[in-house]
Structure formats: structure tokens, C-alpha cells
VOPAGU-2260 file (C-alpha; in pm, 1 decimal, decimal comma):
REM VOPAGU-2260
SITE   aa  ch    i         X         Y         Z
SITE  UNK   A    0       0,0       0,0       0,0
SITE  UNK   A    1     321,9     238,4     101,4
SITE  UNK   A    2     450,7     158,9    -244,9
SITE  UNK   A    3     110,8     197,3    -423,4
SITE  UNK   A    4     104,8     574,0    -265,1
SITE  UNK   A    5     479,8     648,0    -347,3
SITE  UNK   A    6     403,9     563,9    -712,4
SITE  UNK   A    7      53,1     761,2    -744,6
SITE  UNK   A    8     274,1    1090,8    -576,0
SITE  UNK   A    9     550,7    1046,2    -835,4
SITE  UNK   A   10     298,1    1047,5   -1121,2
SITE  UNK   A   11     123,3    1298,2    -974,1
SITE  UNK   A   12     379,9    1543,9    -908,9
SITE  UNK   A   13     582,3    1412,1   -1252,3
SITE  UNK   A   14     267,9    1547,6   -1430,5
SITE  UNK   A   15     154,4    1859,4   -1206,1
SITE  UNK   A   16     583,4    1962,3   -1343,9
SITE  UNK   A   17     497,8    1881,3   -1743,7
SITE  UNK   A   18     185,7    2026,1   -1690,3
SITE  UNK   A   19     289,9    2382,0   -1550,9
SITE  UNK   A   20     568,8    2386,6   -1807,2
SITE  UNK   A   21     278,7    2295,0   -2088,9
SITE  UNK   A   22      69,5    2581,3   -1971,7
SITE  UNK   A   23     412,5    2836,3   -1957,8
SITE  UNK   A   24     437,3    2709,4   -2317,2
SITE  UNK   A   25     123,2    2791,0   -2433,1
SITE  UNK   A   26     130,4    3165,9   -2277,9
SITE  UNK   A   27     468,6    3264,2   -2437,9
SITE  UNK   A   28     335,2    3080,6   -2780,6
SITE  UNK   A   29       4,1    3302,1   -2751,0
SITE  UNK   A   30     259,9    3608,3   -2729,4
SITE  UNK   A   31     493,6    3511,8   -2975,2
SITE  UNK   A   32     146,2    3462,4   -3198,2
SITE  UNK   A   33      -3,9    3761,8   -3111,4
SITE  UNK   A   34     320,4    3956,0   -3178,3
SITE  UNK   A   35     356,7    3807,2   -3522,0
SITE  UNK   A   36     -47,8    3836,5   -3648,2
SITE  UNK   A   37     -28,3    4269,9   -3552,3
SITE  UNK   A   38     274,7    4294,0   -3696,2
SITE  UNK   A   39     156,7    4142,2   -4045,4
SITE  UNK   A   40    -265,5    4347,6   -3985,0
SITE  UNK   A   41     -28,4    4623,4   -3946,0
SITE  UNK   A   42     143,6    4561,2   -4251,6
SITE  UNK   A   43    -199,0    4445,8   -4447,7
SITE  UNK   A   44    -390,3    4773,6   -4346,7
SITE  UNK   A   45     -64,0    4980,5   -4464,1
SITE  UNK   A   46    -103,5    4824,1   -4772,9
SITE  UNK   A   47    -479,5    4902,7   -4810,9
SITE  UNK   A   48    -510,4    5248,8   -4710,2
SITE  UNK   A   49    -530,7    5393,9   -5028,1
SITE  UNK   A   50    -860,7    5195,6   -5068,4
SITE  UNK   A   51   -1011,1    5282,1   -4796,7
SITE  UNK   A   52   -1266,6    5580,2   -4751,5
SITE  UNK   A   53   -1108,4    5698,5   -4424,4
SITE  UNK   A   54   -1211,3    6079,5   -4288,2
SITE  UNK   A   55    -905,5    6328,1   -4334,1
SITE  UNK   A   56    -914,3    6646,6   -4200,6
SITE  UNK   A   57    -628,4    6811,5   -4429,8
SITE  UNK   A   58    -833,9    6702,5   -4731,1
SITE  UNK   A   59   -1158,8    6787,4   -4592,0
SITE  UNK   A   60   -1278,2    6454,8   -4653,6
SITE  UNK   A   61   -1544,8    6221,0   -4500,2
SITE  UNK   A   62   -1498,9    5888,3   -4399,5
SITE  UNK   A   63   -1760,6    5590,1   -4584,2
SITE  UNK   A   64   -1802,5    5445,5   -4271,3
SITE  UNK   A   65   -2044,2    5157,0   -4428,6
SITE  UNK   A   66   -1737,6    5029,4   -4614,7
SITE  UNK   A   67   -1440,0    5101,7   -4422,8
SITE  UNK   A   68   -1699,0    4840,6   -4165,3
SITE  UNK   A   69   -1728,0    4597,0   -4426,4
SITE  UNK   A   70   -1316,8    4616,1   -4529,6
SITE  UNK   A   71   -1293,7    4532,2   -4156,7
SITE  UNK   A   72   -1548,1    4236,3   -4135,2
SITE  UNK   A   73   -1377,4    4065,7   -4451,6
SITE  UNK   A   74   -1017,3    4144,9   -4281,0
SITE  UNK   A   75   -1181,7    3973,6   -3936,5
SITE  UNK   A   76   -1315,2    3703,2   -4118,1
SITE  UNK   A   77    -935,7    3620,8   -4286,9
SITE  UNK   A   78    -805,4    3620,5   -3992,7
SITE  UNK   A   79   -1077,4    3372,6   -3824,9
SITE  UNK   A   80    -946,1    3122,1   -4110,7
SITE  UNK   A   81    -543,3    3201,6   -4023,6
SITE  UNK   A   82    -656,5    3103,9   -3629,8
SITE  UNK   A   83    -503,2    3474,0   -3521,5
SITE  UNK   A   84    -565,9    3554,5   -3161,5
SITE  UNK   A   85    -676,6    3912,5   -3241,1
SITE  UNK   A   86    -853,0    4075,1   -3438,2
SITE  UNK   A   87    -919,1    4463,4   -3547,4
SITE  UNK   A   88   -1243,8    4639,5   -3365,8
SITE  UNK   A   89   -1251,3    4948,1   -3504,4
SITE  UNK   A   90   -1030,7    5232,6   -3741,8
SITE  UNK   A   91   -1058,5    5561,3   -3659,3
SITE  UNK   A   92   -1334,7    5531,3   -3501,6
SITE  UNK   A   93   -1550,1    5315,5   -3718,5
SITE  UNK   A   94   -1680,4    4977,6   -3582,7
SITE  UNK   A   95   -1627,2    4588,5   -3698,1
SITE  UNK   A   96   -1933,7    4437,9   -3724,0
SITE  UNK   A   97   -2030,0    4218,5   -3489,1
SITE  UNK   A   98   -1789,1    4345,3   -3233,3
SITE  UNK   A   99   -1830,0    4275,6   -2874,3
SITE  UNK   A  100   -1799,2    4582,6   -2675,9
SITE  UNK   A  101   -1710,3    4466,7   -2347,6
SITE  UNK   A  102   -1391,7    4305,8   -2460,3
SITE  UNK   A  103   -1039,3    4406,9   -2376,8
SITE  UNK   A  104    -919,0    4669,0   -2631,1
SITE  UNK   A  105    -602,3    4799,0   -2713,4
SITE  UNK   A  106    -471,1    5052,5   -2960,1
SITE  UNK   A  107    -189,6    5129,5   -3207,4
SITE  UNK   A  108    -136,0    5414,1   -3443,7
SITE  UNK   A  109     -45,8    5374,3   -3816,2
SITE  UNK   A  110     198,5    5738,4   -3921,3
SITE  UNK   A  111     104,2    5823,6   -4310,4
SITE  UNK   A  112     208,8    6149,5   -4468,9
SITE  UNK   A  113    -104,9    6329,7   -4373,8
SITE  UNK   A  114    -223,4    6184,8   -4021,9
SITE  UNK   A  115    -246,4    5904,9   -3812,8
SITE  UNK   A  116    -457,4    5648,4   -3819,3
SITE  UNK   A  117    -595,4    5526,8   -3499,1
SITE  UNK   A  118    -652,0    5201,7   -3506,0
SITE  UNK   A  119    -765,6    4916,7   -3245,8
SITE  UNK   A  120    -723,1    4581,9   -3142,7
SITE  UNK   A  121    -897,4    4300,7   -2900,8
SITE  UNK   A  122    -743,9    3925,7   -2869,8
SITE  UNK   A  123    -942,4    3608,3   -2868,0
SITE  UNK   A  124    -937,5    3485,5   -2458,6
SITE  UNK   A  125    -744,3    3149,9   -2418,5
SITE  UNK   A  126    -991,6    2808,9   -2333,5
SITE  UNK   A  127    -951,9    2580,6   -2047,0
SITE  UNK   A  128    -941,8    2329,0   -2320,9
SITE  UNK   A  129    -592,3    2537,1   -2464,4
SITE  UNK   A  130    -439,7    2416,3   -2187,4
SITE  UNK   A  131    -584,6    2097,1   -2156,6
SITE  UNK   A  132    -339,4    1847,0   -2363,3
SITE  UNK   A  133    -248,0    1458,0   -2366,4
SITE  UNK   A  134     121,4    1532,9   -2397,2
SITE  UNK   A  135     194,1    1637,6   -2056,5
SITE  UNK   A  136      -2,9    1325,5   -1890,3
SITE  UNK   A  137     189,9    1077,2   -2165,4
SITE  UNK   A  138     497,8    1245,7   -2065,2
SITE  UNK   A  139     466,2    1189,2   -1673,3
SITE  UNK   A  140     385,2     851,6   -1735,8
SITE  UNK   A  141     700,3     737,3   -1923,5
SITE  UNK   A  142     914,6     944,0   -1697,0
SITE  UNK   A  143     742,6     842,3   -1378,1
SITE  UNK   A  144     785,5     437,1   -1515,9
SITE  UNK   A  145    1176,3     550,4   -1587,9
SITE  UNK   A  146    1176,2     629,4   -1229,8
SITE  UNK   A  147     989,4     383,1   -1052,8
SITE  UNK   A  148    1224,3     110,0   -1223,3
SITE  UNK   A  149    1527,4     316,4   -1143,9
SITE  UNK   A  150    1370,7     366,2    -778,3
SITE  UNK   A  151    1291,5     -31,6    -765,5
SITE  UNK   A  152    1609,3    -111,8    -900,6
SITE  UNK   A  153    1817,9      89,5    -663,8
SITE  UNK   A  154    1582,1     -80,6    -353,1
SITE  UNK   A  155    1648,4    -424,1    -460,8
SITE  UNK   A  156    2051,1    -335,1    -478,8
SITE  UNK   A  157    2016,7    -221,1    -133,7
SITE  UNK   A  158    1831,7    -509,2     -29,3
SITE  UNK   A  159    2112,9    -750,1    -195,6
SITE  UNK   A  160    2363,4    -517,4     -96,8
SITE  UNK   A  161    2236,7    -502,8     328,0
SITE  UNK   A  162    2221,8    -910,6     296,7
SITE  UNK   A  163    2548,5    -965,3     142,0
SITE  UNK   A  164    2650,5    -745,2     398,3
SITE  UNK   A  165    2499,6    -898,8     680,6
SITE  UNK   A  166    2625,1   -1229,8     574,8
SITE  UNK   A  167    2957,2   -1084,0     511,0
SITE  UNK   A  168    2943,3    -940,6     872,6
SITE  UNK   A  169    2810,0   -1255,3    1055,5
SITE  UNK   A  170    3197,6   -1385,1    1124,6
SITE  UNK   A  171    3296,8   -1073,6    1341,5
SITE  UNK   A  172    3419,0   -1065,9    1697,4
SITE  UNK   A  173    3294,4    -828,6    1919,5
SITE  UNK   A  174    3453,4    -600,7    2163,7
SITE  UNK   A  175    3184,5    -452,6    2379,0
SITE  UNK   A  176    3306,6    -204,2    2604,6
SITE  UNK   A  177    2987,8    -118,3    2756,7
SITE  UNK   A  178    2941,6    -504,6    2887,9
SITE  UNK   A  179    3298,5    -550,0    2882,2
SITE  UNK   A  180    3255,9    -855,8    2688,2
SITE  UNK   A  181    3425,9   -1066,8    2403,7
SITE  UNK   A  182    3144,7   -1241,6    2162,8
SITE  UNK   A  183    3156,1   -1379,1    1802,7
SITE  UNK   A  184    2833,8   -1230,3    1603,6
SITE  UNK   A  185    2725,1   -1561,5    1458,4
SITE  UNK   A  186    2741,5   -1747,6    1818,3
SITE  UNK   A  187    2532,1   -1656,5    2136,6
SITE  UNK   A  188    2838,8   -1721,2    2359,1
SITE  UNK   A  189    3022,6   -1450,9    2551,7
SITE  UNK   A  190    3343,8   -1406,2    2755,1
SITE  UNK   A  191    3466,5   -1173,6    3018,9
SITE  UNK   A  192    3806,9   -1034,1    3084,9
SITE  UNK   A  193    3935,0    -923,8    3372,2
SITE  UNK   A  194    4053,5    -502,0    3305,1
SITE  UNK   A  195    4401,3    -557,7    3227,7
SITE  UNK   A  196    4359,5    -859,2    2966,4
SITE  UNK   A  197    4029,6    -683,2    2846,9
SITE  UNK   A  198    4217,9    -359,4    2780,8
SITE  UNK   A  199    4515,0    -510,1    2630,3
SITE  UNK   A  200    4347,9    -721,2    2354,6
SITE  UNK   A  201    4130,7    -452,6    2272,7
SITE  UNK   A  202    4471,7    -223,1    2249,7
SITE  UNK   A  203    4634,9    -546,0    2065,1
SITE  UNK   A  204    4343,2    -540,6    1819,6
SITE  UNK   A  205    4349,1    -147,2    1742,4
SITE  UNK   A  206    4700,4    -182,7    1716,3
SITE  UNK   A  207    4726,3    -466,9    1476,6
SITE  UNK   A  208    4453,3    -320,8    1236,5
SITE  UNK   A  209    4625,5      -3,8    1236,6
SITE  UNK   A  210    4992,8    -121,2    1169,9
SITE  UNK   A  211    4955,8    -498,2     917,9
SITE  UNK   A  212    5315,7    -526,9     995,2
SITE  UNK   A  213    5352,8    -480,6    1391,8
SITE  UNK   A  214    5640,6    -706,4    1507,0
SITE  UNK   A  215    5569,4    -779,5    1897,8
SITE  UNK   A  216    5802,2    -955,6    2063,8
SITE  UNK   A  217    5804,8   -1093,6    2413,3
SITE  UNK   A  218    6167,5   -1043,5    2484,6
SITE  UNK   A  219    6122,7    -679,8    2387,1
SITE  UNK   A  220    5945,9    -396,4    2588,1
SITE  UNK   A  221    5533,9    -335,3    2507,7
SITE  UNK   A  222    5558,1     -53,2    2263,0
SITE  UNK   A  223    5446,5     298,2    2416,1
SITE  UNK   A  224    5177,9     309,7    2116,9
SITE  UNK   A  225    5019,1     -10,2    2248,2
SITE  UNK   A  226    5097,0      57,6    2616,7
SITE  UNK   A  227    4866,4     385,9    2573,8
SITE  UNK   A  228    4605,7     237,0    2363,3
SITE  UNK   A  229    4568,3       0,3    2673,3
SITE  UNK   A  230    4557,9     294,8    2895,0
SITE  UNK   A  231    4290,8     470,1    2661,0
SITE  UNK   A  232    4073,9     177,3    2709,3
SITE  UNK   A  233    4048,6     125,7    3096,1
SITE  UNK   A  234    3980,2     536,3    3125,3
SITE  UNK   A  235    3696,1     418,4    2888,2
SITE  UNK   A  236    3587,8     145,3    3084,0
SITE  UNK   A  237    3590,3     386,8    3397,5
SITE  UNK   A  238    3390,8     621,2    3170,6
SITE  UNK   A  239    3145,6     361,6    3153,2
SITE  UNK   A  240    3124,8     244,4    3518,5
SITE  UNK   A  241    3306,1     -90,4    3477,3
SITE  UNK   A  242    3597,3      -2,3    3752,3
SITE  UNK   A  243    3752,6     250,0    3979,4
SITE  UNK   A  244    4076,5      54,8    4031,5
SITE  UNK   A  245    4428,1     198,0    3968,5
SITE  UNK   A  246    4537,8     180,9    3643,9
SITE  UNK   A  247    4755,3    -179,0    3586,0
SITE  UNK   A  248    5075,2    -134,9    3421,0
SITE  UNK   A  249    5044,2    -303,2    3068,3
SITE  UNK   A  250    5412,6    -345,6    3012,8
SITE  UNK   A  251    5469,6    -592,2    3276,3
SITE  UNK   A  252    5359,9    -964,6    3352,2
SITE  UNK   A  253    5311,5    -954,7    2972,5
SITE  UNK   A  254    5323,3   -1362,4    2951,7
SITE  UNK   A  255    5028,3   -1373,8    3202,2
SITE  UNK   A  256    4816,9   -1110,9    3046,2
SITE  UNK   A  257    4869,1   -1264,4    2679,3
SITE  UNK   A  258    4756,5   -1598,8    2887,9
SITE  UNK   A  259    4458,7   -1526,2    2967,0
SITE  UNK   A  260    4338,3   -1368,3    2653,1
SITE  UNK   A  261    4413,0   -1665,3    2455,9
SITE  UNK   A  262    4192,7   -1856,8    2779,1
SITE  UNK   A  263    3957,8   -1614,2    2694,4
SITE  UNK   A  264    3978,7   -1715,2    2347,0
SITE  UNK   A  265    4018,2   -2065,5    2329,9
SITE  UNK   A  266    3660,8   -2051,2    2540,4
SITE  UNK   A  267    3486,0   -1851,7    2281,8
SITE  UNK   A  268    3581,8   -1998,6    1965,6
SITE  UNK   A  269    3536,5   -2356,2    2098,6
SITE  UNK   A  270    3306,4   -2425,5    1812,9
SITE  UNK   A  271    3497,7   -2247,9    1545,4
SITE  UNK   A  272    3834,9   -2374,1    1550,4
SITE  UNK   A  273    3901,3   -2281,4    1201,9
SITE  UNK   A  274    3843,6   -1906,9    1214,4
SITE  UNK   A  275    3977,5   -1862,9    1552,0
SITE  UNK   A  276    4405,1   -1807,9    1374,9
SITE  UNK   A  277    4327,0   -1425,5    1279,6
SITE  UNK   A  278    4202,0   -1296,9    1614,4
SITE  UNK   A  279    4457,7   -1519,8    1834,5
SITE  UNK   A  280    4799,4   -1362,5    1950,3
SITE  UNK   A  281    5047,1   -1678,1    1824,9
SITE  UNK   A  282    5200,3   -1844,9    2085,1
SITE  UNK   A  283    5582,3   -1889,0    2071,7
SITE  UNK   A  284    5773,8   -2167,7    1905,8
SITE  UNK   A  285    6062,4   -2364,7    1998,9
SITE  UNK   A  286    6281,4   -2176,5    2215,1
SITE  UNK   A  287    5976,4   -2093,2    2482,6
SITE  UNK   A  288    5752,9   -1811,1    2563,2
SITE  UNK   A  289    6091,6   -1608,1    2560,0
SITE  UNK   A  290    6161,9   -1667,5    2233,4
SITE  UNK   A  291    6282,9   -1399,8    2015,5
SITE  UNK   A  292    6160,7   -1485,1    1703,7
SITE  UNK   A  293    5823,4   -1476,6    1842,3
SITE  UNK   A  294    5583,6   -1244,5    1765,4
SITE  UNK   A  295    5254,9   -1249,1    1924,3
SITE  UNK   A  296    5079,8    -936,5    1663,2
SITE  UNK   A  297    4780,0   -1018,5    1476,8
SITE  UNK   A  298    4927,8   -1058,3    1127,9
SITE  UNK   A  299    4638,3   -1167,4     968,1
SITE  UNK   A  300    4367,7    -963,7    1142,8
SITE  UNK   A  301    4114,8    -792,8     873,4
SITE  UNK   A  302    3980,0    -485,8    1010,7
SITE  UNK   A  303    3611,2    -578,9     881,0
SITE  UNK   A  304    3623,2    -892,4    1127,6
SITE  UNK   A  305    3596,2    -656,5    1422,6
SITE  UNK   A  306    3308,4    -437,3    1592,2
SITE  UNK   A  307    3409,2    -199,9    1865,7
SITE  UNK   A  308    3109,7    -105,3    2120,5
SITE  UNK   A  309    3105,5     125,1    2313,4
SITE  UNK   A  310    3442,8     288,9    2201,1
């Protein structure tokens, strides 16, 4: 029903736009017409002067009104066949036939030799039905159908578009500082941290999306970059209620903290082994937790496979 009404308001207001230009049209077409047929009367009356019986003072002459009436009903009646919007009502004086007083008059002058010649003018009113045309209505409707399909085209997109993304997104972890919580979006299982391990992963995390080549090492000091993205974290947490303890010192018991994350971890990607790698900090080979070749950064860590709440 929603759609129904969103398609009857684009026709409607496709055709109330064609239609106002239509009528705009018609009004500077009636002037451009009306401009045109008094310029040529003008020119046709010129020509016919010397035929006509017209009163002139300098010559002492009369005018014949009875045919300078009938030279204007014939000219009228031309006119009526050539469609002109106006017509002539009177010369000097004398009277059209069949000419409707009440009707809007204007006048021009004609400069001979001798005088001028007074002459005047009415135009035929525009009709509703002038303005009344099929081409406006024909005109919303192919437009409005151009839209609708463009309109339906660009909802189904982002209808395809919010799925793929939504099953694109349903392998995320999330780090939810307002709970303080560790989830993964497609499971309804959970974990809590304790503040320092929270912090630190959360730090780890930033740190690792942020720098793709981040070589931590365990036998070398916590980077200051990390140490205060830690720090940034718990003053969030405090923000947000979770603790008022002293702030723990990230750069030391580092073996311990990076413990209990993977803990932390290993608990809530128990039934996703497989896609656990990219969010776990690698434990050290060979030569023990000391090792220097070890490097416990998140290599592999895609910054799309991570929501932060609450940050």
C-alpha cells in the first residue's frame, strides 16, 4: 500500500511539473502569436489604405463608414481562417461588425504622410481546453515508469547489498566495552576479561589493524603506542562504570596477560576452531615463551572482522 502511494505521488507530481511547463508554453506561444499576427494586420492595413474611404481632415474629406466596416469584417473574417488571436475592432473610429464591446481593447497608431490612423485591437481569450493536452499526462507517465524502475532497481541493490553485507558481517568478533565482553556475532556465547587482559586485547586489536606489519616480541618492551592504547581503554571502561581501580601497568607480567586472553579465546571460539588463527595472539615456538623470534601481533587480522562497542 506504502509503495502503491509512493508511485501515485511520483505520477502525480511528474505530471503537475509537465503540466505547468505545458501551460508556460502555451502563454509565451500566444505572445509570440499575437506579436507576429499585428505585426503582419499592421502591414496588411498599410497596404490598403489607399482603398479605404477613411475621414481626413487636411483634405476635408469624409470617412464611408459603411465600407471602411465591411473592409474590416472581410479582414476579421481572414483572420478567423489564419486562427489569429486578435482581431481589429474598429479604425478611426468606425466599428467591426459584430464586435463585442465589453472586450479588452487595445490601440496602435499607423503614421502616413497626412495623419495618423488610430486604429484598435482586441485578442481572442485562451480556453480551459488550450491548456488541456495529452502530452503532458503521456509524458509523466514514461518518466514516472523511468523512475519507478530506477527507484525499484536501486531498492532491490540495497536489499542484496544489506544481505550480502549482513552475511559478510556474521563472522565478526565483538569487543563490547559497555558489557565489557568478548562475543563472536554468529554465536550466542560470551566471555569476560578481567581489566588488564580486556584492555590489552582490545589495544592489541586497534594496534594490529592499524599497523599490518607490527612485530611484537616478548623479549622486547610493550611498545608505548600499544601501552597507551591500553591505557585509553580502561579510562573508557571507567567512563562507563566498569571499575575505579588503579590503572595496571600493561608493560609488565606480559606472559600472564597474553595468557589469559588466549583462555579467553580458546573458550569462545570452541566451536569455530578454524576461524579462531586471525584474532589469536600466536604463541611462541621452539625456544619458549621467551623466544625472540616470536611475535605475538595479529598478522592476519582484517579490520572488517571486528566491531568496537562502546568505544
Amino acid at each position: 500500500m506504502k509503495n502503491k502511494l509512493i508511485y501515485a505521488a511520483v505520477i502525480l507530481t511528474t505530471w503537475l511539473v509537465f503540466q505547468i511547463a505545458f501551460v508556460v508554453g502555451v502563454h509565451f506561444q500566444a505572445t509570440t502569436n499575437q506579436t507576429q499576427f499585428l505585426a503582419s494586420i499592421e502591414k496588411r492595413i498599410a497596404i490598403d489604405l489607399p482603398k479605404l474611404r477613411l475621414a481626413n481632415p487636411k483634405f476635408k474629406t469624409v470617412a464611408d463608414a459603411r465600407s471602411v466596416s465591411s473592409y474590416l469584417g472581410q479582414l476579421n473574417s481572414v483572420l478567423e481562417q489564419q486562427t489569429s488571436p486578435i482581431y481589429v475592432t474598429s479604425i478611426q473610429g468606425i466599428i467591426a461588425p459584430d464586435v463585442k464591446q465589453d472586450v479588452e481593447q487595445w490601440q496602435a497608431y499607423l503614421q502616413t504622410s497626412d495623419q495618423k490612423i488610430v486604429i484598435q485591437y482586441a485578442k481572442k481569450p485562451l480556453m480551459l481546453l488550450d491548456y488541456i493536452s495529452v502530452i503532458p499526462i503521456l509524458l509523466a507517465i514514461i518518466v514516472s515508469l523511468l523512475f519507478i524502475r530506477k527507484l525499484r532497481s536501486t531498492r532491490h541493490k540495497s536489499v542484496v547489498g544489506q544481505e550480502e553485507q549482513e552475511t559478510a558481517h556474521q563472522h565478526q568478533l565483538i569487543i563490547d566495552l559497555k558489557n565489557k565482553t568478548l562475543s563472536y556475532i554468529d554465536s550466542t556465547t560470551s566471555v569476560i576479561l578481567p581489566n588488564k587482559p580486556f584492555c590489552f586485547y582490545a589495544a592489541l586489536v586497534d594496534f594490529c589493524i592499524h599497523d599490518k606489519s607490527a612485530n611484537l616480541s616478548n623479549s622486547s618492551d610493550v611498545p608505548d603506542e600499544l601501552a597507551q592504547t591500553a591505557n585509553k581503554y580502561f579510562y573508557r571502561l571507567i567512563d562507563l562504570g566498569h571499575t575505579k581501580r588503579k590503572r595496571p601497568d600493561f608493560t609488565a607480567n606480559l606472559d600472564k596477560t597474553l595468557s589469559e586472553i588466549r583462555s579467553a579465546l580458546d573458550d569462545l571460539f570452541v566451536d569455530h576452531q578454524d576461524e579462531k588463527d586471525q584474532f589469536y595472539p600466536p604463541k611462541a615456538q621452539g625456544e619458549g615463551s621467551r623466544s625472540k623470534l616470536h611475535n605475538y601481533a595479529l598478522a592476519n587480522l582484517a579490520d572488517d572482522k571486528v566491531v568496537f562497542i562502546g568505544k
